[in-house]
C-alpha positions, -999 to 999 in steps of 0.1 A, spaced: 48 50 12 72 61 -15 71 49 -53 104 34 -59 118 47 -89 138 27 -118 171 28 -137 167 58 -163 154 82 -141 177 113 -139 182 117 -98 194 79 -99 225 88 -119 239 118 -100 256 124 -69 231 131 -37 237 165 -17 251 158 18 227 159 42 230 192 65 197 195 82 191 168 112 155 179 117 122 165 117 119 168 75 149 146 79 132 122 107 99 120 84 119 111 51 139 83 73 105 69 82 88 71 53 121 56 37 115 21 61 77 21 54 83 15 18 117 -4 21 95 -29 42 68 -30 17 93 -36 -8 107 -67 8 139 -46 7 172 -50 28 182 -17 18 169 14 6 186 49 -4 171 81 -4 177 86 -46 154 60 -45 125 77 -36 130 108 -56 155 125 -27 191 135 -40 205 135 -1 231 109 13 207 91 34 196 50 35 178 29 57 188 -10 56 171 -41 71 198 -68 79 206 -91 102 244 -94 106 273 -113 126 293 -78 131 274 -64 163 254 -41 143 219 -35 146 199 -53 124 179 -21 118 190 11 111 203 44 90 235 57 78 237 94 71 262 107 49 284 80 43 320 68 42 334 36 32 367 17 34 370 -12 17 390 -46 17 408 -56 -15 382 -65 -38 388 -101 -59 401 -96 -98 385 -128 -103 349 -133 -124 320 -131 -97 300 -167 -85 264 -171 -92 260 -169 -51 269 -132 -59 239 -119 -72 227 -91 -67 189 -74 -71 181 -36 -70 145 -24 -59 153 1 -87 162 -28 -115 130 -47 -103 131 -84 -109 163 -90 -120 191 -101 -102 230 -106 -117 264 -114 -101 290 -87 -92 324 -93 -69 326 -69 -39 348 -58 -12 336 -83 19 349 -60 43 334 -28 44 344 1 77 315 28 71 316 62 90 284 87 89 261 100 111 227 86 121 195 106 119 202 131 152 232 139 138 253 119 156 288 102 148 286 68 139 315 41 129 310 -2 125 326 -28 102 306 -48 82 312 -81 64 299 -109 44 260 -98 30 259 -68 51 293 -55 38 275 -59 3 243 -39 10 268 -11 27 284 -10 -8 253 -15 -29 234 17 -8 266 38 -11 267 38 -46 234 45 -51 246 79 -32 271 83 -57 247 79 -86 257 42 -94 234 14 -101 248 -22 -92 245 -24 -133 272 0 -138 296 -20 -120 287 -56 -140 316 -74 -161 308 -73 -197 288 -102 -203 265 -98 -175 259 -62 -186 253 -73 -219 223 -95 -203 212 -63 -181 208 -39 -211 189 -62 -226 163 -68 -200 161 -31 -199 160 -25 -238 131 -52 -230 114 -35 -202 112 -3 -211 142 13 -185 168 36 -194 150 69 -196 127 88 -172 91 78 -159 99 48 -145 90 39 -113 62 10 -90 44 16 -56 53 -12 -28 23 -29 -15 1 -16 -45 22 -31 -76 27 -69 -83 63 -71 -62 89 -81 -89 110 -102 -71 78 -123 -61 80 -118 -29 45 -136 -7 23 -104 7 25 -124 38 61 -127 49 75 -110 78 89 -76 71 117 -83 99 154 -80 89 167 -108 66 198 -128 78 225 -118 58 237 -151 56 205 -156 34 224 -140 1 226 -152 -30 194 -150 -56 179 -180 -44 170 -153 -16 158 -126 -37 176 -99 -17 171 -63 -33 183 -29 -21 
């Protein structure tokens, strides 16, 4: 189990290292990744995260592409459908494990192709659409240094600057420990830790990456 750290601190706002080295440190990082994704009540969860600047995240998802519900993307590559010009829908919230308890619409691509490699090493290649084309996207750019936040239209950012003017983000320090801290997005201590349907989006849902 991995503290999960928040918006201001420094390794969530630069570009992660490709990953080189398919070894066991890698394997052990991977699993320590899902223990605290699922402790999280994540659907996503990318190695900046947790304090590790490599191109590496797990995801929990259930999906109608053929993909496995479960799994991890190393070193990633996306293409992406057209994304709309028009203002993003309530439905199209998101919520970051590291902007905890907040959640705020943003328009993405629904179509996502990603290429990487999994944890051996090996090639991998899928399409993914709908929710699970939106946690692709959301993981990526945690990768690149991006937080959901940095891609908001003006008057939702205006909102998320405020919550974290009013929660103390921005700057280093900040971080919470899965299964030890209250969860922010409220989630019972009792669900099940399986993958969440992707068809379950929106912030009625409470989905966080």
């Amino acid at each position: 189990m991995c503290p999960v750290l928040v918006w201001g601190e420094p390794v969530l706002h630069r570009v992660a290292a490709h990953v080189e080295n398919f070894d066991a440190e890698l394997a052990r990082l991977v699993e320590d990744m899902f223990v605290t994704m699922d402790a999280a009540h994540g659907v996503g969860l990318a190695g900046p995260q947790i304090g590790v600047g490599l191109r590496v995240f797990v995801y929990a998802m259930d999906n109608d592409d053929g993909v496995a519900p479960r799994g991890v993307v190393v070193n990633p590559v996306l293409a992406l459908s057209r994304i709309s010009a028009d203002p993003p829908d309530a439905d199209e919230s998101e919520g970051c494990l590291s902007v905890p308890g907040v959640h705020y619409p943003l328009r993405r691509a629904d179509r996502a192709t990603v290429t990487g490699q999994d944890v051996t090493g090996a090639p991998l290649s899928f399409t993914a659409t709908g929710w699970f084309a939106r946690c692709m996207q959301h993981e990526t750019d945690h990768l690149n240094g991006k937080l959901y936040v940095d891609r908001l239209v003006p008057k939702q950012a205006k909102k998320a600057r405020k919550a974290a003017k009013a929660n103390g983000w921005g700057r280093p320090g900040g971080s919470w420990l899965p299964g030890v801290d209250p969860d922010p997005f409220g989630h019972d201590a009792d669900e099940s830790d399986g993958p969440l349907d992707a068809d379950e989006g929106g912030p009625t849902a409470q989905l966080a990456w």
